[in-house]
C-alpha positions as CSV (number, residue, x, y, z in Angstrom):
1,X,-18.7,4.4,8.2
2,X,-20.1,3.1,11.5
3,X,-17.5,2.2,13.8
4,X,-16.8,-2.0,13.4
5,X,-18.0,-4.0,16.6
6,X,-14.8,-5.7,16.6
7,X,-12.1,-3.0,17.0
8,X,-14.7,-0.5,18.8
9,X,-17.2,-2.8,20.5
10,X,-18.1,0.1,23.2
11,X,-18.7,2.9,20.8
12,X,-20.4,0.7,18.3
13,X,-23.0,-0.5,21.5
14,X,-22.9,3.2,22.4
15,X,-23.7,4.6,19.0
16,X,-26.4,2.2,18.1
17,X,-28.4,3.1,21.1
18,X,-28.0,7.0,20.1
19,X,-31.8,8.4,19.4
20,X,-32.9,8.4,15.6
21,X,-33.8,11.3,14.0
22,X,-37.5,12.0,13.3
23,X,-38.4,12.3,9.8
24,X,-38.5,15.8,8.0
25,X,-40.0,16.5,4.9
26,X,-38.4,19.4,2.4
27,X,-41.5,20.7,1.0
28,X,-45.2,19.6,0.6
29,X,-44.8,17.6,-2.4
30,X,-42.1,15.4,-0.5
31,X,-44.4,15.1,2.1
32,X,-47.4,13.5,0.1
33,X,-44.9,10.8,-1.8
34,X,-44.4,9.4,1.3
35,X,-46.8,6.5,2.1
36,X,-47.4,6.3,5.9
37,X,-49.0,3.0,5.4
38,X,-46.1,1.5,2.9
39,X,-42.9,3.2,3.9
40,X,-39.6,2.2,2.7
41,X,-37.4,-0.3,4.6
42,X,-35.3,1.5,7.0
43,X,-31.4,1.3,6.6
44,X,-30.1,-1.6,7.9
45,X,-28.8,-1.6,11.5
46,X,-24.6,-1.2,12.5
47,X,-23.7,-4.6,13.0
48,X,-23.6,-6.0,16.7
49,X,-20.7,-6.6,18.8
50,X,-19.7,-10.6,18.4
51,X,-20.0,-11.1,22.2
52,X,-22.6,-10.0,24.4
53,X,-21.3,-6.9,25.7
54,X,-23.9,-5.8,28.4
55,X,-22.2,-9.6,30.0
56,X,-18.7,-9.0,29.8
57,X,-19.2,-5.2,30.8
58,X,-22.8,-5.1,32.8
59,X,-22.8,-1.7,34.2
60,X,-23.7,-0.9,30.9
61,X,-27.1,-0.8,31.6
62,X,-26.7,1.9,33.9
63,X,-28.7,5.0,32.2
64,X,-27.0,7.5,34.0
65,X,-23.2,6.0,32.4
66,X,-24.5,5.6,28.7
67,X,-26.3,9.3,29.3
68,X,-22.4,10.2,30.0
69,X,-21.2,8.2,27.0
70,X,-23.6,9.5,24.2
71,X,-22.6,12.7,25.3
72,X,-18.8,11.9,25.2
73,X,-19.3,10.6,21.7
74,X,-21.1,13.6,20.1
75,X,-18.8,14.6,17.7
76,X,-18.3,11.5,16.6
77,X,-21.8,10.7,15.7
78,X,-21.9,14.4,14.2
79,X,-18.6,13.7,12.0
80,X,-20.4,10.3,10.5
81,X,-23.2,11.9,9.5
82,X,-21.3,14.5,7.6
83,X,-19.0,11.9,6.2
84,X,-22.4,9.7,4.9
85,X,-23.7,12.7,3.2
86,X,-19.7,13.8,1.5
87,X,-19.3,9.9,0.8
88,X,-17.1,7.4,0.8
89,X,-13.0,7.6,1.4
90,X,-11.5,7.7,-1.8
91,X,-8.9,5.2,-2.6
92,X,-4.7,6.4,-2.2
93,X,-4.1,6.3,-5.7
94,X,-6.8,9.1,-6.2
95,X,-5.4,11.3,-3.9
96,X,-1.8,11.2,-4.8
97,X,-2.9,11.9,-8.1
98,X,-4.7,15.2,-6.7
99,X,-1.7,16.1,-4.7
100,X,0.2,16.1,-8.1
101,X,-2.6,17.7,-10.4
102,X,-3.1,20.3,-7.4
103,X,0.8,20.9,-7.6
104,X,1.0,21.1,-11.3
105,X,-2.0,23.6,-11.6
106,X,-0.6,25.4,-8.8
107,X,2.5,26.3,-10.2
108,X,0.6,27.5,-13.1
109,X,0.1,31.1,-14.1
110,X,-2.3,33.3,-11.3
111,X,-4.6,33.7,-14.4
112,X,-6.7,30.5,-15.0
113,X,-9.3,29.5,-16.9
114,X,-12.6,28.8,-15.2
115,X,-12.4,24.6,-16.3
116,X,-9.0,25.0,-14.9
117,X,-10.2,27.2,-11.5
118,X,-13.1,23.8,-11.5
119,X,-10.2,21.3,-11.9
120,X,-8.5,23.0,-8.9
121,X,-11.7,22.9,-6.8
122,X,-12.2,19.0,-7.5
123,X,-9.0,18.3,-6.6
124,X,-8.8,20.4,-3.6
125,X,-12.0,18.6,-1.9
126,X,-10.8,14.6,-3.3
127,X,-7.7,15.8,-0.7
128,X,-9.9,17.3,1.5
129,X,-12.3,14.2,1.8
130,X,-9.5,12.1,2.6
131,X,-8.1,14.1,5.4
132,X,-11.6,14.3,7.0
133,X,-12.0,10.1,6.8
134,X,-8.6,9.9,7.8
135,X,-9.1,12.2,11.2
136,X,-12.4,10.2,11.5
137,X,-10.3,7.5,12.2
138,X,-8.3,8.4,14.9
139,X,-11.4,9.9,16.5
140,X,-12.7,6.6,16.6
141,X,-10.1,5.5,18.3
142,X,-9.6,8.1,20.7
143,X,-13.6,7.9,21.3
144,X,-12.9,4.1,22.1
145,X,-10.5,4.6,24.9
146,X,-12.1,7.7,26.3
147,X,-15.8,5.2,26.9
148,X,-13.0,2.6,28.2
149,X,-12.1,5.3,30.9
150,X,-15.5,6.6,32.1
151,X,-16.7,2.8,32.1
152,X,-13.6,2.3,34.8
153,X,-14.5,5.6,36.8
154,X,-18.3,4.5,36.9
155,X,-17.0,1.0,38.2
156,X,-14.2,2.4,40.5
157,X,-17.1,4.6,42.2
158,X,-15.3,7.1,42.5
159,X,-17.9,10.2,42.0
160,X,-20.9,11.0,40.1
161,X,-20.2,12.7,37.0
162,X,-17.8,9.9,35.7
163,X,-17.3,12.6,32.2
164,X,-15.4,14.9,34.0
165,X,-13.3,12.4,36.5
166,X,-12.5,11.2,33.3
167,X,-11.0,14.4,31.3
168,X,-9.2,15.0,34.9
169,X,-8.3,11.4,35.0
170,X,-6.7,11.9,31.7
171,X,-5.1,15.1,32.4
172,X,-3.4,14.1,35.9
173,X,-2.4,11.0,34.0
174,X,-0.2,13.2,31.1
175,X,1.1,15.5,33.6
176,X,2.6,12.3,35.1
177,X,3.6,10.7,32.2
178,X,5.6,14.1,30.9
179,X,7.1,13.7,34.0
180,X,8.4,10.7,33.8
181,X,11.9,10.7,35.5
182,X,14.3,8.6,32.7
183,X,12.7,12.0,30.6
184,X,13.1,14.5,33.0
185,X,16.4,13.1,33.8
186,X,17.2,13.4,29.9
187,X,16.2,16.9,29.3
188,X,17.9,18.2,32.2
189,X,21.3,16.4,30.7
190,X,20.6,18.3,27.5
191,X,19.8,22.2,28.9
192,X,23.4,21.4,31.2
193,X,24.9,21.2,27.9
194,X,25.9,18.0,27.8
195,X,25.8,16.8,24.5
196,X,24.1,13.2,24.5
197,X,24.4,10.9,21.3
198,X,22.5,7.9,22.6
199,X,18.9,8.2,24.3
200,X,17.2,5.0,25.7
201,X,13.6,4.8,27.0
202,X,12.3,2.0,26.1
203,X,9.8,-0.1,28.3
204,X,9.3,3.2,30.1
205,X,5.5,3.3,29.7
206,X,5.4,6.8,27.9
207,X,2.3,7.4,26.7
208,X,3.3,11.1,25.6
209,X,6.4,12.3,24.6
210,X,7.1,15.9,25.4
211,X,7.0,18.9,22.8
212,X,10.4,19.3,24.5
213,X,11.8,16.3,23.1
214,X,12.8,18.6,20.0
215,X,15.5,20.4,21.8
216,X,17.3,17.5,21.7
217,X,19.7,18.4,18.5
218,X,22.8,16.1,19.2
219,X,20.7,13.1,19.7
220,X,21.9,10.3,17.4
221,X,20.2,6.9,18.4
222,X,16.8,7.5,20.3
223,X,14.7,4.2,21.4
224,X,11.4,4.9,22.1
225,X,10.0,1.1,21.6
226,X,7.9,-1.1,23.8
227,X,5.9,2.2,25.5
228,X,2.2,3.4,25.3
229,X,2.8,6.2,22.7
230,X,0.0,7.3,21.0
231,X,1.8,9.9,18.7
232,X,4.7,11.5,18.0
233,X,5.0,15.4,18.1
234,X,6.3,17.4,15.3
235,X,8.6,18.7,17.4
236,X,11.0,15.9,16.3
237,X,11.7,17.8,13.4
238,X,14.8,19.4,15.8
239,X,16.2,16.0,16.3
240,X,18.6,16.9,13.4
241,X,21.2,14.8,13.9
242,X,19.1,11.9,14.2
243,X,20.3,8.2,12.4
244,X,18.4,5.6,14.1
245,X,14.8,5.7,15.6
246,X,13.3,2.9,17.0
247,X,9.8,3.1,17.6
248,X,8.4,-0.5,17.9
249,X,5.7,-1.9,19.9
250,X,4.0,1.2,20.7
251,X,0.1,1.7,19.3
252,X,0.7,4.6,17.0
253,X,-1.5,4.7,14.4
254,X,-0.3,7.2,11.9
255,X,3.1,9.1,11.5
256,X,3.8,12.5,11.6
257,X,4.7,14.5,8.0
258,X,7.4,16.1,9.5
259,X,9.4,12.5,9.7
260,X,10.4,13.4,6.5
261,X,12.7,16.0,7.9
262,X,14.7,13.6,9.4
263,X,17.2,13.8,6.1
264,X,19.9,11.9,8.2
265,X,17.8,8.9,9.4
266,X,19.7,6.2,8.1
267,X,17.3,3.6,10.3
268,X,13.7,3.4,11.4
269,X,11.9,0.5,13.4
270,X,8.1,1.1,13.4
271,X,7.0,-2.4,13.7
272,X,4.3,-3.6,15.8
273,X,1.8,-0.7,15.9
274,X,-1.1,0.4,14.4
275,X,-0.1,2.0,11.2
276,X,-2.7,2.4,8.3
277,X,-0.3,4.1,6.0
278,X,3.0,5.3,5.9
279,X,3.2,9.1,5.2
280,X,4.6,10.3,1.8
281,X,7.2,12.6,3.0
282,X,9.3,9.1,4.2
283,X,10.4,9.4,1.1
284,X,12.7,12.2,1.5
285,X,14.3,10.3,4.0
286,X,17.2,9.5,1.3
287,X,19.2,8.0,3.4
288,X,17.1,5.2,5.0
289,X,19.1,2.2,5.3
290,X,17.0,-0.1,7.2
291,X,13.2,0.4,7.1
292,X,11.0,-2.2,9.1
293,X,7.1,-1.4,8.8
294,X,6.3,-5.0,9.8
295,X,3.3,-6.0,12.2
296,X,0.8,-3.3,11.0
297,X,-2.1,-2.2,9.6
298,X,-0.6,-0.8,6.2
299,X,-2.0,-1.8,2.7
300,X,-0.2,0.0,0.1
301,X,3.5,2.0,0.0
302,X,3.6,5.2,-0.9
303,X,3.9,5.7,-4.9
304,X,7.3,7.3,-4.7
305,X,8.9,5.5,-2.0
306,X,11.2,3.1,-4.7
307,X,12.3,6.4,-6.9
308,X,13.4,8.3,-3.4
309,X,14.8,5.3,-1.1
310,X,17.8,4.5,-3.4
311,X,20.3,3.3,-0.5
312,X,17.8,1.3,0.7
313,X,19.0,-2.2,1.8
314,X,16.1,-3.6,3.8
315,X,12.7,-3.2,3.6
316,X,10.7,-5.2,6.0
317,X,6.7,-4.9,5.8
318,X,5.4,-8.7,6.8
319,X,2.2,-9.1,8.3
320,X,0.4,-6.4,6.9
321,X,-2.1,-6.6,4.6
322,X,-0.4,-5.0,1.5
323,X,-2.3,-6.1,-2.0
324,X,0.3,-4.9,-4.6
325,X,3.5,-3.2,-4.8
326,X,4.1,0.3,-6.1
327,X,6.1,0.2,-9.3
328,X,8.4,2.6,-7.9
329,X,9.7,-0.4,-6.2
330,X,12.2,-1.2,-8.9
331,X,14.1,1.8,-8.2
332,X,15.2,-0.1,-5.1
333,X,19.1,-0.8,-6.5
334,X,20.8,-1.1,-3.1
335,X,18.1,-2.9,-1.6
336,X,19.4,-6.2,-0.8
337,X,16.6,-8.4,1.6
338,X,12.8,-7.8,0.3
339,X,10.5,-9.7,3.6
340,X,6.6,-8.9,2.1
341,X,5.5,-12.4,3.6
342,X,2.0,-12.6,5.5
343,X,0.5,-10.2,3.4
344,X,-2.0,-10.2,0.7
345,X,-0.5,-9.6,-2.8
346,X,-2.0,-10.7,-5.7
347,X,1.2,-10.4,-8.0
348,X,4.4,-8.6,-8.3
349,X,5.3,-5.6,-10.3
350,X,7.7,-6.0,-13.8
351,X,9.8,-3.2,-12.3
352,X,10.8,-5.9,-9.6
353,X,13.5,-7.0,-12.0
354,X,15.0,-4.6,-11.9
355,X,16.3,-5.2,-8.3
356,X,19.6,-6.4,-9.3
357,X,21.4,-6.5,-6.1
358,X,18.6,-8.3,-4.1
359,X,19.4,-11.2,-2.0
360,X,16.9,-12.5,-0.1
361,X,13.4,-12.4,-1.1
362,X,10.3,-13.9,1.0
363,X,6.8,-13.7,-0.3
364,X,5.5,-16.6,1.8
365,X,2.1,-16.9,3.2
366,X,0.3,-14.8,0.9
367,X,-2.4,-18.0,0.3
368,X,-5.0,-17.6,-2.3
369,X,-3.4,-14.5,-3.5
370,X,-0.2,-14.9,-5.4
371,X,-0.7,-17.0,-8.2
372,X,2.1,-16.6,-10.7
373,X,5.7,-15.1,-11.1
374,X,6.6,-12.3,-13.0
375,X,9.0,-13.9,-16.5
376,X,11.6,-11.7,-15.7
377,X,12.1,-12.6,-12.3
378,X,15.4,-14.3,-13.7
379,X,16.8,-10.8,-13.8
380,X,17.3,-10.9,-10.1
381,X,20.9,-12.0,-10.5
382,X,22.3,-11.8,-6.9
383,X,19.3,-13.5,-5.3
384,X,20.3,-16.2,-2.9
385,X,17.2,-17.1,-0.5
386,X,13.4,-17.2,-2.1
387,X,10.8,-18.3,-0.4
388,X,7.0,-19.1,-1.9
389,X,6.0,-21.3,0.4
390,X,2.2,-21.2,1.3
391,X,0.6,-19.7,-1.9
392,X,-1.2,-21.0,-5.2
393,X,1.7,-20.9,-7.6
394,X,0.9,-23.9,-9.9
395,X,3.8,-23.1,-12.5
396,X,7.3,-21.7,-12.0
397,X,8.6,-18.9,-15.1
398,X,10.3,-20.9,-17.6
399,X,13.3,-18.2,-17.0
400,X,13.6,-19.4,-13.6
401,X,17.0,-21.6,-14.4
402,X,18.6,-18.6,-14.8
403,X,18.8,-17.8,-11.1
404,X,22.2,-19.2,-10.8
405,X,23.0,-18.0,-7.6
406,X,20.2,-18.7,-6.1
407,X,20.7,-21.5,-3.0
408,X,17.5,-21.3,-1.1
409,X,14.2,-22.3,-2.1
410,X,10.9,-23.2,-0.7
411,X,7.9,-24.2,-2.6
412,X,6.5,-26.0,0.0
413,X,2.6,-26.0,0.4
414,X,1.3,-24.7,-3.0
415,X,-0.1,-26.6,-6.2
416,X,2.7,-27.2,-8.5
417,X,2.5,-29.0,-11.8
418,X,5.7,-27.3,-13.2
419,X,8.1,-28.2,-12.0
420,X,6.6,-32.2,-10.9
421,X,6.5,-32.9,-7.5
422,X,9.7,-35.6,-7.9
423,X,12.0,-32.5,-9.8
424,X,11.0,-30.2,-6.2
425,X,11.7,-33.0,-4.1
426,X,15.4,-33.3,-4.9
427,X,16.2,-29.9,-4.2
428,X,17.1,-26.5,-5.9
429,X,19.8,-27.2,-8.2
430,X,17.1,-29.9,-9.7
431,X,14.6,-27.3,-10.1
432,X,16.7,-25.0,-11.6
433,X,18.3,-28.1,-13.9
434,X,14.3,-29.1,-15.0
435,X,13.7,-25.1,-15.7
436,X,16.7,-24.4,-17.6
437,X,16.1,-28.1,-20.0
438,X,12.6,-26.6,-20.0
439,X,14.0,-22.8,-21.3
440,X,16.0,-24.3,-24.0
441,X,13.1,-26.5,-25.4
442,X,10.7,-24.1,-25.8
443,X,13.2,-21.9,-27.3
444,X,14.0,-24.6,-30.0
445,X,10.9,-25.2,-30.3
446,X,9.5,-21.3,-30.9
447,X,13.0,-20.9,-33.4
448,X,11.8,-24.5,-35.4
449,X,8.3,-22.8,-35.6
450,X,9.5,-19.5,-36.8
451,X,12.2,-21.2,-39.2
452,X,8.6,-22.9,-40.6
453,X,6.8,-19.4,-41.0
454,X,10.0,-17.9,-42.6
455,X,10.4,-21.1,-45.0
456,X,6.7,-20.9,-45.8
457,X,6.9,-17.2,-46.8
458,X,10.2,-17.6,-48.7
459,X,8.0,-20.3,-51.0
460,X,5.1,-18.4,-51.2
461,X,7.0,-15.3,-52.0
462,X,8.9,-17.3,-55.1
463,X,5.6,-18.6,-56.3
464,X,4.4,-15.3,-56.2
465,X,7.5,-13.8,-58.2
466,X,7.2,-16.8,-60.8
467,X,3.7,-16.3,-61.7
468,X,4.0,-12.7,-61.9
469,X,6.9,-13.8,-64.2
470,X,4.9,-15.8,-66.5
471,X,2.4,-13.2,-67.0
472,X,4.5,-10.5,-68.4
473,X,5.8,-13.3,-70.7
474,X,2.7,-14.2,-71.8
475,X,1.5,-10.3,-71.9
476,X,4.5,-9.5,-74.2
477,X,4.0,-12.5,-76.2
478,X,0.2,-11.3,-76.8
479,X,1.1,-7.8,-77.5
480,X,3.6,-9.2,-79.8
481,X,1.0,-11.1,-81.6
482,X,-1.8,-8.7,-81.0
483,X,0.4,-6.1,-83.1
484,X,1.8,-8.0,-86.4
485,X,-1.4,-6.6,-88.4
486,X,-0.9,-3.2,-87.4
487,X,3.2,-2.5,-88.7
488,X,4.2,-4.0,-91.9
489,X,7.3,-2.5,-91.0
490,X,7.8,-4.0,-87.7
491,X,6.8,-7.4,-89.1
492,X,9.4,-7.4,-92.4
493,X,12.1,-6.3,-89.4
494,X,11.2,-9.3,-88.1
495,X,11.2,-11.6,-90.8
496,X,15.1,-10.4,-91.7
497,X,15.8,-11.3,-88.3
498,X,14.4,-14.7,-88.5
């Protein structure tokens, strides 16, 4: 939970010069277990920055300036200590499964058990856990850039308690941002009652956008990319009419819950920031078209996204660092280009088949990672473009020849044995050629081997039915025998027969 020397080399230097705490004892008996003379090892250190920072940033080893900056970072140190004793983030899957238990026992009866009224408490602090690591976070963050700033002021010399030339720093700095003129300009257009369809403001160096912004009802296309935002308010809940938002190549690192209320967004561009995780209520974005994620932090999809985004046609999400696919992703039907490359998934869901309409498909660069194919990946019947290059694929699905419209391939860089290097090197319709001959003869081959089985039990079953034959023959010839001595009747019957 300390913050990582590489993305927050200040606070980390910062933090790790922070006084320790002097060691209390609960009670007497605590007290005498501990041996002065043999105590335990002490936990280990937060790992140092990978440069020398007091070089690169020497006023460091002014006392007064990190006197400034332990006391700017308080909270932060108070909020990891908290977090150490709670524990550690729990993983997404076990919070969306709270969020559903915690709706399911919520629309429950008022009268609960007391296992039920525990179940409800568990659940509640799994979410509640989550949300405090997740605003742990962004205080890191905003604790990084907020040392950044009094480190300038100290540098710039421009007074002596470089804290509070900071916060006014700060302050004068979104008063002039919210001021910006292309916004000013923009909401002035919208309270004259001009109705505007098309707002542009990229490369505008916002670092805010105004609550304001809301107000903004007719709005159909808004670019927002290439600024300095930070966030975006909730207040874009009242951009109603929106269809497009582009919000590229800012350094937002999370998303607001009220996106989901954009239920006419038919395209969003969120590439190139610093976004952990998309938030769940995307998914009642319904008419999402276009979705590009690419260029991010993320490493999963929210578990509904695929049953929600049905008129989806492209989903972009390269370079991130995405392990697996939710299974939801199957319920994808309109989505038609699938770009996951630079990533690091270890395989592909079944439900991937099910993407019938899919065209283009890159799961490139994945490396050590992807290994293997899913069989049914032959059930992608429209796909056109696949490319695998750069992973450790060593054999291709024996269904793969049933990709018949599938033009584009490239295997390049990865260990295969099937199909032979020679088969690859003459193209795609070879490949497909070698897999199909390849499909056939192990299906002649599993059809001669379960025509054997079926012969074999037809044989055995005969055998089995003859013998039991014979030995009711030779049961009714011993009883026949076995009772001559006992009916003289039965035996002179006989004789007249013979």
């Amino acid at each position: 939970m300390d913050p990582n020397p590489t993305n927050f080399p200040i606070l980390s230097y910062v933090m790790a010069k922070l006084p320790s705490i002097k060691r209390s004892f609960s009670n007497a008996a605590a007290a005498a277990a501990f041996d002065v003379e043999n105590p335990q090892s002490p936990p280990s250190k937060p790992e140092e920055p990978h440069f020398e920072l007091t070089e690169k940033m020497p006023h460091l080893n002014n006392p007064k300036l990190i006197s400034a900056m332990r006391r700017a970072v308080s909270d932060v140190a108070e909020t990891r200590s908290a977090l150490k004793a709670l524990g550690t983030r729990p993983d997404h899957e076990a919070v969306d499964m709270a969020r559903f238990k915690l709706s399911e026992l919520s629309a429950q009866s008022s009268t609960v058990s007391d296992e039920l009224n525990d179940n409800f408490k568990m659940y509640k602090a799994v979410i509640s856990l989550d949300e405090m690591h997740d605003a742990y976070e962004k205080m890191l963050g905003e604790a990084e850039r907020k040392l950044e700033r009094i480190y300038e002021a100290t540098v710039a010399g421009e007074g002596e308690d470089v804290e509070e030339e900071e916060k006014e720093e700060g302050e004068n700095a979104d008063e002039a941002e919210e001021m910006n003129e292309k916004v000013a300009r923009t909401l002035k257009e919208t309270e004259s009652g001009k109705g505007i369809e098309k707002v542009d403001l990229s490369e505008s160096k916002l670092r805010a956008l105004p609550e304001a912004f809301g107000r903004l009802a007719s709005v159909i296309v808004l670019n927002l990319s290439h600024n300095q935002l930070e966030a975006i308010p909730d207040s874009v809940t009242g951009l109603e009419n929106l269809e497009e938002l582009y919000l590229s190549s800012n350094i937002l690192e999370s998303l607001p819950d009220a996106i989901g209320l954009l239920f006419k967004l038919k395209i969003l561009d969120v590439s190139g920031n610093k976004l952990i995780a998309l938030p769940d209520s995307i998914s009642h974005c319904r008419l999402l078209i276009e979705l590009d994620a690419s260029f991010n932090k993320l490493t999963y999809l929210p578990t509904n996204i695929g049953f929600e985004l049905v008129n989806l046609k492209r989903l972009s999400i390269q370079y991130n660092k995405i392990r697996s696919l939710p299974l939801s992703i199957g319920g994808m039907k309109s989505l038609k280009l699938l770009d996951v490359h630079f990533n690091e998934l270890h395989s592909l869901p079944h439900s991937v088949g099910k993407l019938i309409n899919l065209e283009i498909l890159n799961l490139s660069n994945n490396f050590s990672d992807l290994t293997e194919l899913p069989a049914n990946i032959s059930a992608l019947i429209s796909l056109k473009e696949l490319d695998l290059s750069n992973n450790q694929i060593h054999t291709l699905p024996f269904t793969f020849g049933q990709l018949f419209n599938l033009t584009k391939l490239n295997l390049d860089h990865n260990p295969l044995r099937i199909p032979p290097e020679e088969v690859v090197n003459k193209g795609v319709e070879s490949i497909k050629l070698y897999m199909a001959k390849r499909r056939d003869e192990i299906l002649m081959e599993e059809e001669r081997k379960a025509a054997h089985e079926t012969s074999e039990q037809t044989q055995a079953s005969l055998l089995t039915r003859s013998t039991s034959w014979l030995n009711n023959l030779v049961s009714n010839v011993s009883g026949y025998l076995g009772g001559s001595s006992k009916s003289n009747s039965n035996s002179n019957y006989l004789n007249q027969q013979l």
